[in-house]
Structures are given as C-alpha cells and as structure tokens.
BAFI-3210 file (N, C-alpha, C; in Angstrom, 3 decimals, decimal comma, padded with zeros to 6 digits):
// residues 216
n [1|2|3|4|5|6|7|8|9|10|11|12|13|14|15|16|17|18|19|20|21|22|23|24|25|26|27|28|29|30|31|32|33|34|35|36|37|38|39|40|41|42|43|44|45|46|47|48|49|50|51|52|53|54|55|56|57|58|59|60|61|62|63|64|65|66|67|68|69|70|71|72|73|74|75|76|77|78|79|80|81|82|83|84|85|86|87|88|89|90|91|92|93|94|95|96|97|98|99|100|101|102|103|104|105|106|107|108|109|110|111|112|113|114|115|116|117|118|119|120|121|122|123|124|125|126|127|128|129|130|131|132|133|134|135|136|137|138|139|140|141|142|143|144|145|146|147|148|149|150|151|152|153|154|155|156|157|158|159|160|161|162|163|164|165|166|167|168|169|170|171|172|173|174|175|176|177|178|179|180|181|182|183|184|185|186|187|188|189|190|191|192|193|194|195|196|197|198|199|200|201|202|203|204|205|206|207|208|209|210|211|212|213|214|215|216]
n.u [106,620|108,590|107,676|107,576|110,375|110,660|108,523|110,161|112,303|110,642|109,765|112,182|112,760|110,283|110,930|113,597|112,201|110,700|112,209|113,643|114,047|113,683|111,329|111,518|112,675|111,308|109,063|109,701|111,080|108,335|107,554|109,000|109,068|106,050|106,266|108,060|106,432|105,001|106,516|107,293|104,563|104,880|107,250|106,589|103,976|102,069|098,853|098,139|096,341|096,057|098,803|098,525|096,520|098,013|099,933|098,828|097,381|100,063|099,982|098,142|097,717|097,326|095,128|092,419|091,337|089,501|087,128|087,016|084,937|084,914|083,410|085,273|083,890|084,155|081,859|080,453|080,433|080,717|080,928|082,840|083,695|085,769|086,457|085,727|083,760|082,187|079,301|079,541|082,864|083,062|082,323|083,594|086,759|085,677|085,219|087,912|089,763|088,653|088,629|091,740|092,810|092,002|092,689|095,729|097,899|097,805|100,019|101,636|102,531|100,659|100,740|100,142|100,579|098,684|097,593|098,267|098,310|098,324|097,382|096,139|095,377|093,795|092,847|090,054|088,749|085,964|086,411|087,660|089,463|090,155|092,030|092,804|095,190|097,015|100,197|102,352|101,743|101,383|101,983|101,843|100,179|097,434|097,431|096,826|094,713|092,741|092,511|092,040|089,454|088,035|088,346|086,542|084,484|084,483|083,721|081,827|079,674|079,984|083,050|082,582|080,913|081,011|077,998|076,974|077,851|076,025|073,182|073,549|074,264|073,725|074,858|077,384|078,380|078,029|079,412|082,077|081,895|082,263|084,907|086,182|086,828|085,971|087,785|089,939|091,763|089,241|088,585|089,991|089,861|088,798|086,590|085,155|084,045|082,301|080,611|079,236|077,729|076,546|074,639|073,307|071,870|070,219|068,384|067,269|066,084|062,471|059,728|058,085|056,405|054,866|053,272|052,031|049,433|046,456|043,745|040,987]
n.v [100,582|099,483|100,294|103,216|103,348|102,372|104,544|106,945|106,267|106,912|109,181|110,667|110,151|110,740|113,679|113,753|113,189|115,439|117,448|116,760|117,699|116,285|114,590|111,934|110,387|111,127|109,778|107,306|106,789|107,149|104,738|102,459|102,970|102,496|099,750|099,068|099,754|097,904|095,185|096,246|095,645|093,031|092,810|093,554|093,105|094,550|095,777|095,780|097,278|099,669|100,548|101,141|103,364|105,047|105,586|106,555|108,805|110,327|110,895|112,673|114,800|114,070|114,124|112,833|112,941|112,147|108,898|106,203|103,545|101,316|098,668|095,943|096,228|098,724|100,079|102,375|101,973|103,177|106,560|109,347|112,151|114,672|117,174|120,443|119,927|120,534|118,789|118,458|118,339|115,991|114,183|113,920|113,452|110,927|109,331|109,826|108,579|105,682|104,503|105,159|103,938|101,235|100,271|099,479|097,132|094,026|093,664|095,870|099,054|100,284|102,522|105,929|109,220|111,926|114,745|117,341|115,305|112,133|108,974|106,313|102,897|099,682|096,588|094,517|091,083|091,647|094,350|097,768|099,544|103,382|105,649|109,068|111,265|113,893|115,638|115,386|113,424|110,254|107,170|104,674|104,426|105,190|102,839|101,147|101,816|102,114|098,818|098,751|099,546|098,103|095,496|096,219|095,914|093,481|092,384|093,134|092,407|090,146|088,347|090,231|091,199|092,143|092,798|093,258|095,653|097,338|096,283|097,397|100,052|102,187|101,140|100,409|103,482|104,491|103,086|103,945|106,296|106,375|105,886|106,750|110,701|113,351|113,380|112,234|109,786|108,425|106,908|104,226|101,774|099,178|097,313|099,456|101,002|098,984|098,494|101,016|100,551|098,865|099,714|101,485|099,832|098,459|101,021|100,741|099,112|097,491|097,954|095,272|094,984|097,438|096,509|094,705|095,434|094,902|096,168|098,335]
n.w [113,918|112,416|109,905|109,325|108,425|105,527|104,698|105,076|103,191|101,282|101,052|100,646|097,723|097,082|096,831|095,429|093,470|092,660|092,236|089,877|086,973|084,679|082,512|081,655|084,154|085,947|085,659|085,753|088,212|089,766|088,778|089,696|093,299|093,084|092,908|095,048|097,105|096,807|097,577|100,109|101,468|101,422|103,012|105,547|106,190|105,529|104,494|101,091|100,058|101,530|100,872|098,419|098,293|099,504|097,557|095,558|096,905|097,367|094,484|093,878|091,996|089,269|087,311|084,921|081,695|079,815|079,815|077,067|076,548|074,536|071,878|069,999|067,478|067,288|068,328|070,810|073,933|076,910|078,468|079,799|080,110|081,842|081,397|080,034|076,680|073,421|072,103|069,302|068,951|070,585|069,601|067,511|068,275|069,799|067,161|066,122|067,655|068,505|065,725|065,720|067,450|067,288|064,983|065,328|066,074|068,148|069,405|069,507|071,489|074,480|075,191|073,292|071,915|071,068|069,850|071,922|074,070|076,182|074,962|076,656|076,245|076,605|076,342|077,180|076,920|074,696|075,201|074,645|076,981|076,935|077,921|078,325|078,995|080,516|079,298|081,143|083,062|084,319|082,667|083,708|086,244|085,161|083,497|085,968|086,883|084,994|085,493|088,033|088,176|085,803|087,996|089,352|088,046|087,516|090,288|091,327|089,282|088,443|086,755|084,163|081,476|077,738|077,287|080,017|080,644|078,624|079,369|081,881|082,305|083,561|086,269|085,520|085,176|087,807|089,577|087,867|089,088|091,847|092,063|090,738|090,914|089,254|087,692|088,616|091,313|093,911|095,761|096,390|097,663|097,133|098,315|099,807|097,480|096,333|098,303|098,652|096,692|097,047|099,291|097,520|095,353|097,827|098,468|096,095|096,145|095,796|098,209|099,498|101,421|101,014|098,879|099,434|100,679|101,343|098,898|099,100]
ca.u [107,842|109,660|107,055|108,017|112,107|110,547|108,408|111,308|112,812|109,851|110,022|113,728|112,687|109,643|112,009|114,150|111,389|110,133|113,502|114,440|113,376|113,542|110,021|111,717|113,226|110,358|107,867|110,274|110,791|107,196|107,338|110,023|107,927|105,106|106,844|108,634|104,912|104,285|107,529|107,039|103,819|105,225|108,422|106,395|102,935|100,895|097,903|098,275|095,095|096,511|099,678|097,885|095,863|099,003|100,539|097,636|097,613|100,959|100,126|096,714|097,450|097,322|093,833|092,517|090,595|087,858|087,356|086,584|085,148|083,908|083,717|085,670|083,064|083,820|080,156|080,492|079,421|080,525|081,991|083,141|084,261|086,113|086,681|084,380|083,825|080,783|078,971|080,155|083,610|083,489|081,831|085,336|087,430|085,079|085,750|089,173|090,259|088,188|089,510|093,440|092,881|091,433|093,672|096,743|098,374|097,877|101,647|101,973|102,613|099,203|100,205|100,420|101,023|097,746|097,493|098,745|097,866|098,729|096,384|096,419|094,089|093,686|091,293|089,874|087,976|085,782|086,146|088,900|089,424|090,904|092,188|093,481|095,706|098,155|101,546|103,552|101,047|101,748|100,534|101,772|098,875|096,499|097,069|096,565|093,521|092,032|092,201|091,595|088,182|087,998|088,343|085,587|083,460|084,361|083,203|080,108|078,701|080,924|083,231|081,783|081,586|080,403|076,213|076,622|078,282|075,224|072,283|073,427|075,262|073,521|075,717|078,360|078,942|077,776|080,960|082,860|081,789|082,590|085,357|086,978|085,430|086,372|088,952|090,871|091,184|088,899|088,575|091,098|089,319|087,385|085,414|084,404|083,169|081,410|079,625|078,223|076,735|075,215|073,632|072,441|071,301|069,099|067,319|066,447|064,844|060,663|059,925|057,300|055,235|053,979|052,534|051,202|048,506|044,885|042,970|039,514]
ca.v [101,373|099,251|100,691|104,506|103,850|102,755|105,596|107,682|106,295|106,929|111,010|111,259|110,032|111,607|114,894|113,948|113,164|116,514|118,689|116,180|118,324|115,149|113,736|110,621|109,974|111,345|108,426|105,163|106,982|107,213|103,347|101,830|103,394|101,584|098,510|099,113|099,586|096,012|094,629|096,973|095,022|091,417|092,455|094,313|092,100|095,725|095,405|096,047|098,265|100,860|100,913|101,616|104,698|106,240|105,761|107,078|109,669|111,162|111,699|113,202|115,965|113,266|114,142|112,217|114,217|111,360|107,849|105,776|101,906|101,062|096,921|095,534|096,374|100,350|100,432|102,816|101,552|104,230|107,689|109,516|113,498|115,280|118,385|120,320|119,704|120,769|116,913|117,852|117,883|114,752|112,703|114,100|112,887|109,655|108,767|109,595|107,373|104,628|104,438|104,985|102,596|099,928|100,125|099,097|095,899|093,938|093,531|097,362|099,268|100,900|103,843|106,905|110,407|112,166|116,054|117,474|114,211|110,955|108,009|105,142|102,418|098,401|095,253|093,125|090,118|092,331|096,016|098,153|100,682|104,024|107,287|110,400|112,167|115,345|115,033|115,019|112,715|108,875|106,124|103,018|104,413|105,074|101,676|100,933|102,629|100,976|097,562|098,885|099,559|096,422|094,846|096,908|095,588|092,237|092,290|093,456|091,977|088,215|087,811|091,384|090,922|093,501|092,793|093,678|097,403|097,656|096,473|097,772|101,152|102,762|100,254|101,438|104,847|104,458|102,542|104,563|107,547|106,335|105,457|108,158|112,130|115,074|112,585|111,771|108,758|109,258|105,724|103,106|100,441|097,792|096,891|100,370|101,028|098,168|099,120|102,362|100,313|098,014|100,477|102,297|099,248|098,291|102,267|100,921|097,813|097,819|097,335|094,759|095,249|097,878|096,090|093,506|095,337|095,214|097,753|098,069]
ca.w [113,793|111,085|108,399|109,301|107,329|103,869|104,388|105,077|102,293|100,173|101,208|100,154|096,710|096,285|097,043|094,619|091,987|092,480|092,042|088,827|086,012|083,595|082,522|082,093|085,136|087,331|085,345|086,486|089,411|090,204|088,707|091,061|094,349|093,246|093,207|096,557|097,843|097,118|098,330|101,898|101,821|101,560|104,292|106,659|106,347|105,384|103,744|099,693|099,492|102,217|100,759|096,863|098,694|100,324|096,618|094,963|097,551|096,826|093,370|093,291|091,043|088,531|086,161|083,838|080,735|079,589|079,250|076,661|076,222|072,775|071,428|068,810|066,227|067,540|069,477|072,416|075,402|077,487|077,474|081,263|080,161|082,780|080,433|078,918|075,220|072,847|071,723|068,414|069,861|071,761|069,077|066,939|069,778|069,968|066,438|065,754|068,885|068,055|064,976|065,516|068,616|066,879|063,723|065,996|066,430|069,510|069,844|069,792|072,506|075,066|075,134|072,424|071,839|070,443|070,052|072,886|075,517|075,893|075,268|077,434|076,487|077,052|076,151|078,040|075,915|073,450|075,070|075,149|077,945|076,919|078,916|078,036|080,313|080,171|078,879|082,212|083,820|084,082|082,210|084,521|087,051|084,323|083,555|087,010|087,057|084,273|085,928|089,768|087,209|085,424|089,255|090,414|087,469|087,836|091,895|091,099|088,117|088,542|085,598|083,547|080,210|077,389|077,748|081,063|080,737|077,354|080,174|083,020|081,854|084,491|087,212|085,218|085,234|089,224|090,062|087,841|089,500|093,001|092,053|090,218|091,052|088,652|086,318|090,296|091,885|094,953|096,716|095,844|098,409|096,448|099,832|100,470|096,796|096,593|099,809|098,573|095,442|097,588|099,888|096,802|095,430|098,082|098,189|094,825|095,953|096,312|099,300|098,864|102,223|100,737|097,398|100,021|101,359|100,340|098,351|099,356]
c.u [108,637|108,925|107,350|109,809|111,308|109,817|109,141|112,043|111,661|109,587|111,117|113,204|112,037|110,207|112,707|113,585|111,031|111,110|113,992|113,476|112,936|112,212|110,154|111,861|112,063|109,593|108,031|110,480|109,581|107,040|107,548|109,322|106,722|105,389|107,493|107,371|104,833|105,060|107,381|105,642|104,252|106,396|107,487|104,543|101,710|099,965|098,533|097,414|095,680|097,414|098,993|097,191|096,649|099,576|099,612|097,548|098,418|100,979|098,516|096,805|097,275|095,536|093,704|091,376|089,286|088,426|086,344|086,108|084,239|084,772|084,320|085,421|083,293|082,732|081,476|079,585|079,713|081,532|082,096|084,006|084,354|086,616|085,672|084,782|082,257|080,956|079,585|082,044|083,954|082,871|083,028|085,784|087,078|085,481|086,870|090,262|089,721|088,800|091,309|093,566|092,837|092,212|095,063|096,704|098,076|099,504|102,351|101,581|100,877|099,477|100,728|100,024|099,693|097,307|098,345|098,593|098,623|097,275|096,921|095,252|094,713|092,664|091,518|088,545|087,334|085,580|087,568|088,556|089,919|091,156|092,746|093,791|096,600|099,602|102,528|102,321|101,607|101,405|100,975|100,561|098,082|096,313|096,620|095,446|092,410|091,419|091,674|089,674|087,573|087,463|086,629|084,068|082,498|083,686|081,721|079,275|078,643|081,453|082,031|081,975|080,483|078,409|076,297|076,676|076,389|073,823|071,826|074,613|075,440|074,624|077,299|079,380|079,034|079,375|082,161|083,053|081,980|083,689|086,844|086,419|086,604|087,743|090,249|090,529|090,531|088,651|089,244|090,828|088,225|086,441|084,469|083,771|082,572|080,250|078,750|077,470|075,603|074,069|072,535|071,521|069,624|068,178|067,089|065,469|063,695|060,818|058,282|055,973|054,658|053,064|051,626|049,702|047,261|044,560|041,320|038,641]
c.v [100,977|099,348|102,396|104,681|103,605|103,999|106,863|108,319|107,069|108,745|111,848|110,901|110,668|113,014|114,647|113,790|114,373|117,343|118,024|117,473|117,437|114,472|112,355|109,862|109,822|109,933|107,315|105,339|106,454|105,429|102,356|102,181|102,896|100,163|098,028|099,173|098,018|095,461|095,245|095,865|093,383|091,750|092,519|093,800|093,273|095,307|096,023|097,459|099,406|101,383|102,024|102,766|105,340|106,900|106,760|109,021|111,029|111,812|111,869|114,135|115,270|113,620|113,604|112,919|113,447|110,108|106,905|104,170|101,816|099,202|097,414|096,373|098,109|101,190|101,297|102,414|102,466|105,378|108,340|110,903|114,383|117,101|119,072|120,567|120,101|119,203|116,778|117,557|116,179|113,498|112,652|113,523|110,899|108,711|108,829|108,082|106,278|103,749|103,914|104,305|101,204|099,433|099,995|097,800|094,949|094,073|095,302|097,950|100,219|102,055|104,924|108,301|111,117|113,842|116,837|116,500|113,225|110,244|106,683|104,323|100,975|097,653|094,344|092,692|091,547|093,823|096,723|099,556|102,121|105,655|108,273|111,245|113,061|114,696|114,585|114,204|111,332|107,956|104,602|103,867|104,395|103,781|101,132|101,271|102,135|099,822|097,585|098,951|098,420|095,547|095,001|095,822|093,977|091,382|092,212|092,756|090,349|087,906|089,005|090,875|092,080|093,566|093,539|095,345|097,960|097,020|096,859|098,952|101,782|102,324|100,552|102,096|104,934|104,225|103,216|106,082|107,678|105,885|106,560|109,507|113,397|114,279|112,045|110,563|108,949|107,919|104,401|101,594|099,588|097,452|098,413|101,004|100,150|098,480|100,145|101,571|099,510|098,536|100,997|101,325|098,976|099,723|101,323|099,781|098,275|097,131|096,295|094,302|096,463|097,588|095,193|094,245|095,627|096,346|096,959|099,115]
c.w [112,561|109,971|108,249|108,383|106,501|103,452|104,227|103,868|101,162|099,605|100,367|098,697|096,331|095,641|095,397|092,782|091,702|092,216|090,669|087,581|084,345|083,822|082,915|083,294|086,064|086,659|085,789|087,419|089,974|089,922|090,082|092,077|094,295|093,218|094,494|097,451|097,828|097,516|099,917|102,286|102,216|102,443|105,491|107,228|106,383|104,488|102,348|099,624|100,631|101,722|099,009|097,141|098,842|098,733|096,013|095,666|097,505|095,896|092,470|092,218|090,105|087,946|084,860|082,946|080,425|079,518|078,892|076,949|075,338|072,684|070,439|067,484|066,268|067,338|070,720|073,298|076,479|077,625|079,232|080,695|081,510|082,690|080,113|077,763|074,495|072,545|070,330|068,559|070,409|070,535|067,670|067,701|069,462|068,499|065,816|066,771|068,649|067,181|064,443|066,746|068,056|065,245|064,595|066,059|067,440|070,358|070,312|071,248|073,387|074,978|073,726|072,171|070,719|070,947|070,798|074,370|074,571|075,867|076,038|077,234|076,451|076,906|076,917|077,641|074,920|073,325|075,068|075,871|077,544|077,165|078,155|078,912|080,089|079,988|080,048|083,555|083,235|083,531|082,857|085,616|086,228|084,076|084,710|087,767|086,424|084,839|087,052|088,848|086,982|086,808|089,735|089,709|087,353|089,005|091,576|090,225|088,297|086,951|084,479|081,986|079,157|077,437|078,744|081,056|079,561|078,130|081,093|082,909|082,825|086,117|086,944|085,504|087,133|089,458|089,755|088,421|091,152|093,279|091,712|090,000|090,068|087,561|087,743|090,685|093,703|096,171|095,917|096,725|097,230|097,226|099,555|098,831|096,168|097,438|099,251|097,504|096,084|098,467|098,672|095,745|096,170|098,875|097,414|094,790|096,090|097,353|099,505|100,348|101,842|099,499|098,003|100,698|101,074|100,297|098,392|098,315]
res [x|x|x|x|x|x|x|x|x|x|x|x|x|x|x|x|x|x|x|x|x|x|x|x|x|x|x|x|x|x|x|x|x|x|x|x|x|x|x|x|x|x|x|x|x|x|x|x|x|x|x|x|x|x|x|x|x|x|x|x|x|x|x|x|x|x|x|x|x|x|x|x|x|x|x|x|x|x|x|x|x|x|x|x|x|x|x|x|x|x|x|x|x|x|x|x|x|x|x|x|x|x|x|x|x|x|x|x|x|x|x|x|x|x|x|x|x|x|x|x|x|x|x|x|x|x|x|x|x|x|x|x|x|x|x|x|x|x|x|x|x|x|x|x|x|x|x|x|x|x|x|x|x|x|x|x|x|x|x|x|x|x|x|x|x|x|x|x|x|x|x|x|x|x|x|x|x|x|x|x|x|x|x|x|x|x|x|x|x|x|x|x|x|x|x|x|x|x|x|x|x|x|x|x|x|x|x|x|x|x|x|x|x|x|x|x]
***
C-alpha cells in the first residue's frame, strides 16, 4: 500500500509533463522521476529493476533511429539501423559521426545537435557508444540505455572489452537485439536477457552423443 502514493505522485507529474508544452521542462521533469524511482526504491525496499521497467514503461514512445560503436582509431565494430536508409546513406551518416564524434574533447559535453536529431554518444575504454534520437526525445535515458547495454555486455562476456564485440559480433547484435526491438526498449531485466542468450547459446551447443557413436 505505501508504494501506491509515490505512484500517485508519479501520475500527477507525468500529467503535468504532458500538458507542459516546454521541451525543457518536460526533459528534467522526465529527469527528477527517474531519480525519485531510485529513492522510492531505497524508502520502500522495491526492487531497482521493476522500478527502471515501470519508468521505461511510461515512456515507450521514446525511438531510437541507429546505433553506432566504432574504436578510437574510427573502426566500426557495429552498426544497429532502426530507419531505413540506402548503404550509401548510412555509410554518409557512418562517417560524418565518426568523425565529428571523435574530433571532440573529452571534457565536452555527450550530447549534440546534428541535422534534424540529437546525438547521444559515450566511451567506454577504446569504444564509443553513439545514438541518434528525435529532437523531443531524451538523452538522460539514451544515456541510460547505453550503459543498461554496456551492463548487458559486461554480464555476458566478464569485463567486455573491444576484441570481444570484433570476435563475437554475432553475441553482439544478439543481446542488442533482445534487448532493444524496432529502436524501443523491450526488456529492461538483465536476468531475463541474459536467460534468452543462454538458452540460445546452448541450441548452439553440439551435442556430442551424437559424434560419439561408431561408424561402421
């Protein structure tokens, strides 16, 4: 019962995020509410990962257009289009971003203003992550999206680092594709996409009673 008022509360705001006609406002709005998620969690002793679905939840309309991760050296290691684009298209796209990503500061800010979108991108050790999402879409989830990513990669692999995405691409795109469907976030559990990799995993094992049995 005493988790039904912050939800309460969380109704009256959304309300009033949705009647504000200010971009600004609605974005720290939408901030603050994800921060009150994690505080409801530490009063009320809710799990984190339920509360990050409900959030998530609220603001499905949220689409993300593609995303990039290219090294240092601006190698692509992998590309995730939710748009469609012709290849020559996307390999424009691929090297202008590269480019005006990797010619930035570190001190400078993640996100920036490119065409009609925003970019949202982020490194971690020698890759950097980076999204592209519509103008009145958010980029504290995008960021938040990124790393729920990152997380996923880290579970799975132990400590990911760029070899791994450039031997195991295929492992990948998998995770990112059970992870996020149509540019949406579609399972926000770390347990439960994990789970599907490992099922699909072991399909892929041999099953090695059948290699065992003599040929006559």
């Amino acid at each position: 019962m005493h988790f039904l008022y912050p939800m309460c509360c969380f109704n009256s705001l959304l309300n009033l995020t949705c009647q504000n006609q200010n971009n600004y406002i609605q974005d720290h709005l939408k901030s603050a509410l994800f921060d009150a998620f994690c505080l409801t969690a530490d009063v009320f002793n809710r799990p984190l990962c339920s509360l990050i679905s409900l959030f998530f939840h609220f603001f499905s309309s949220f689409q993300m257009q593609f995303m990039l991760l290219f090294s240092r050296q601006g190698k692509l290691r992998l590309q995730k289009w939710y748009v469609p684009l012709s290849d020559k298209e996307k390999k424009k796209i691929t090297r202008e971003l590269v480019q005006t990503v990797l010619a930035r500061k570190p001190k400078m800010c993640s996100f920036l203003e490119w065409r009609d979108l925003k970019i949202v991108y982020k490194r971690y050790a020698s890759l950097y992550f980076c999204c592209a999402i519509e103008d009145q879409d958010n980029e504290l989830i995008t960021l938040e999206i990124i790393h729920r990513y990152v997380e996923l990669l880290d579970k799975y692999f132990g400590s990911v680092c760029e070899l791994d995405i450039i031997f195991n691409f295929e492992k990948a795109y998998f995770i990112l594709d059970e992870f996020l469907l149509g540019g949406e976030a579609q399972e926000t559990s770390k347990k439960n996409v994990l789970k599907a990799i490992e099922q699909a995993d072991l399909l892929q094992e041999p099953r090695h009673e059948y290699f065992n049995v003599p040929v006559y």
